[in-house]
N, C-alpha and C positions, 0 to 999 in steps of 0.2 A: 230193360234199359234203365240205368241208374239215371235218379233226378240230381242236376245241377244246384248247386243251393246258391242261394241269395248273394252278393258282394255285400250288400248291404247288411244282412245278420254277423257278418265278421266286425263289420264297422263297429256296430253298435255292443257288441261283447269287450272290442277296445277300449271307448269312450268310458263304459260302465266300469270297465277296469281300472284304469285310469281316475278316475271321480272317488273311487274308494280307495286306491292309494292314495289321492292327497288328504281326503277325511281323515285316514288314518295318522298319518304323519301331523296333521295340526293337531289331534288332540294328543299326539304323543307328548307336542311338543309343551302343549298348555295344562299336561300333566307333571310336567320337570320343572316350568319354570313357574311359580306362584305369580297372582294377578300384583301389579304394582312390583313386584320383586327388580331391583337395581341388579343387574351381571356384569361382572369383571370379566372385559376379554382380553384373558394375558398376550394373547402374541400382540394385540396391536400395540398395548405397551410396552412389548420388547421391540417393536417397528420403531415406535416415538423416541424409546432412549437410545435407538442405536442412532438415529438420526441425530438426537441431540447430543451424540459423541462425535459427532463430524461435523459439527459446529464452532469455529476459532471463538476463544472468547481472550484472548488474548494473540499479539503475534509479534515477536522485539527482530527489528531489524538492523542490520551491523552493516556498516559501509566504511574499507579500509580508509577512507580518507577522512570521509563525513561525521565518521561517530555508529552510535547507536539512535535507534527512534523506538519507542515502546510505543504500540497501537492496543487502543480499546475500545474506539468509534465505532458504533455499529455500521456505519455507512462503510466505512475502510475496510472493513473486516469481512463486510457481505462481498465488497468489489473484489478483495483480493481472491477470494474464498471462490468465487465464481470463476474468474481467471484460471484459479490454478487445476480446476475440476472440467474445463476444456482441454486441457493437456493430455495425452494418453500417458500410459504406461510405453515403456519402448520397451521391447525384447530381445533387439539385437545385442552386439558386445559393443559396448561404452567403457571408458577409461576413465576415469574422474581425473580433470585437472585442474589443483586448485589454483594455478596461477591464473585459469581464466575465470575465475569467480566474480562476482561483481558486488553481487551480496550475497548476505548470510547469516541466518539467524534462527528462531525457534516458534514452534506454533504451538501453543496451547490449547487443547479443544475443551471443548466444559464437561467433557466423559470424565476429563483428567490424562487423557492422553498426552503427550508432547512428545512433539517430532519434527527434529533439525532440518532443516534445506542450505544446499547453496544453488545459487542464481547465475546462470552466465549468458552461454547460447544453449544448455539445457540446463532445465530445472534437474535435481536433486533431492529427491526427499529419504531421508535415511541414506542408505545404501541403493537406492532405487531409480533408474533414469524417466525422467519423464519430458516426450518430444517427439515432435512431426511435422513433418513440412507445412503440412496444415496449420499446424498453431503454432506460427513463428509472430502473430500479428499479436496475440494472447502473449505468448510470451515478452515480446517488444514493449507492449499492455503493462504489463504486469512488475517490466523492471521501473516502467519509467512514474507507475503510481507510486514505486516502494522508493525513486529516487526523491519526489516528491516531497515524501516524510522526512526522510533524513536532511534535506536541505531546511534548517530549520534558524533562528535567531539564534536557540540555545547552542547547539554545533559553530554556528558562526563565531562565536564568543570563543569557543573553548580552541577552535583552528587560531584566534585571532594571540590567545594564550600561548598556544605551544607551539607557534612558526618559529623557524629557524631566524629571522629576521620580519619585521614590520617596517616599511619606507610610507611617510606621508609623502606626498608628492604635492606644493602649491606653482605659485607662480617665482621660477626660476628657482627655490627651497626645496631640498630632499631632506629630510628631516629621519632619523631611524629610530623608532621608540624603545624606551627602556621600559622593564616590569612595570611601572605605576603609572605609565601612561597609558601601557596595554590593559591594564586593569580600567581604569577609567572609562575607556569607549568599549570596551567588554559591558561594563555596566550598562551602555546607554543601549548597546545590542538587546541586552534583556529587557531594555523596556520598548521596545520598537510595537510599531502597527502594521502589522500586515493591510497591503491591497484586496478589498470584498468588490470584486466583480468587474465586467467591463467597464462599466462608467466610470470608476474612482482610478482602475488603471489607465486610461485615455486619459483622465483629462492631468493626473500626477505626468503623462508624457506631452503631453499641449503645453503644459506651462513650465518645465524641467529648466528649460534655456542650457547654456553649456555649462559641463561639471565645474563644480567647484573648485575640488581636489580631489586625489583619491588617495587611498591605503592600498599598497603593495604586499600580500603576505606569500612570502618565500616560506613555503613548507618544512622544505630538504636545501639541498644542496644543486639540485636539476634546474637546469632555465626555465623547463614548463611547469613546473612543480608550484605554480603560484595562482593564488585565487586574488581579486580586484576585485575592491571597493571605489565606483563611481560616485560620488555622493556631491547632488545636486543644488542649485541656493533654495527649492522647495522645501527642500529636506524629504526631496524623494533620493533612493538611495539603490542600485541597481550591483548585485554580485555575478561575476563572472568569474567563471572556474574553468583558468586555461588547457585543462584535459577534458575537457567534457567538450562535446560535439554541440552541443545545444550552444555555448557560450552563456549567455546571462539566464543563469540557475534561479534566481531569487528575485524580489523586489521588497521594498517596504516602508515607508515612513516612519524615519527618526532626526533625533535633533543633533546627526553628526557634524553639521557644517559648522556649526557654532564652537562645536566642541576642535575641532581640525583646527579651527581660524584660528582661535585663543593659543593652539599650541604651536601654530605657524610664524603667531604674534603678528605677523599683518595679513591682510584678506587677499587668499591668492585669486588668481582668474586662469588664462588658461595656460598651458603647460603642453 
């Protein structure tokens, strides 16, 4: 009758196995690399830069009406950057149209890549649809940070330049500006103050009292094709852009009341 052998003497033929492969393997390892020795581990530095080629370091956005806005705020560039990295790839069949575009413009990554998008109800990047029902909120997100940018003083100026017509509007006075008048409050545009935070924008609306007067600018030749200038006796100054759903796009503190009056010639009220 054969003897059953031990569970136990297996065990321990394991264990002992075990203990001298890893002997073996640590002094492999402290035979390769010298004490003190620095090692270069290339892949992770090909992880790092592929990463930091997918990083915007630049992004210019075009907006038919608005202009251009050139972004290179780290903050704008992480948000947008984020936004658009929730979006999937779509693989169904998509059509590009550019008449629904909204915006459009170029990203620059710091690899050195650059690659176009346009903006509508789906993103665009290159040739490529990116969209899902799930990131309609992302997307929503995404246009309204980039409309943001382009709503800028500098834009405001250059709209206020090349409209089809400017009407001041005072008390019973329609007044229509010529080149050197438009130039003039283009100027003070450029030097305006934007609103930093709730409190400055409450209390520039607590004390506004009724407009002053405003600026009419006719773009085109369209009846809605017209952005308003409210501009108040604070010399808070509120833009509305009769195509935009939001209505008053902008705000800011400038010294347009004084400059309107002087070319009204008398101080209007309300209208």
């Amino acid at each position: 009758m054969k003897k059953l052998r031990r569970p136990g003497f297996h065990v321990g033929l394991i264990v002992l196995y075990s203990v001298l492969m890893i002997t073996a393997s640590v002094l492999l390892w402290m035979s390769i690399f010298d004490r003190g020795e620095v090692t270069e581990i290339r892949d992770w530095a090909t992880v790092m830069e592929r990463r930091a080629a997918d990083v915007p370091a630049l992004i210019e956005i075009q907006d038919k009406r608005w202009g251009v806005a050139e972004l290179s705020d780290n903050d704008i560039l992480f948000q947008m950057d984020a936004l658009i990295k929730r979006v999937p790839r779509y693989f169904g069949e998509l059509e590009q149209d550019p008449g629904s575009y909204r915006m459009m413009g170029n990203i620059e990554y710091i690899g050195g890549r650059s690659v176009s998008f346009s903006l509508g109800e789906v993103l665009w990047m290159e040739d490529e649809p990116y969209f899902s029902l799930n990131a309609r909120d992302e997307l929503a997100a995404l246009l309204r940070l980039m409309r943001e940018q382009v709503y800028s003083e500098t834009n405001l100026a250059g709209l206020l330049e090349g409209a089809q017509r400017v009407v001041l509007r005072g008390r019973g006075t329609n007044l229509e500006l010529d080149a050197g008048q438009r130039e003039q409050l283009g100027q003070i545009l450029l030097s305006t103050t934007g609103l930093e935070g709730a409190e400055e924008t409450g209390y520039a609306l607590e004390t506004r009292e009724d407009p002053y007067c405003r600026l009419e600018l006719f773009l085109s030749g369209a009846p809605e094709d017209v952005v308003v200038l409210l501009v108040y006796p604070n010399e808070y100054v509120e833009v509305w852009d009769m195509t935009s759903a939001r209505g008053t796009v902008m705000a800011f503190y400038g010294d347009l009341a004084r400059s309107c009056r002087d070319l009204l010639e008398t101080p209007p009220a309300d209208f």
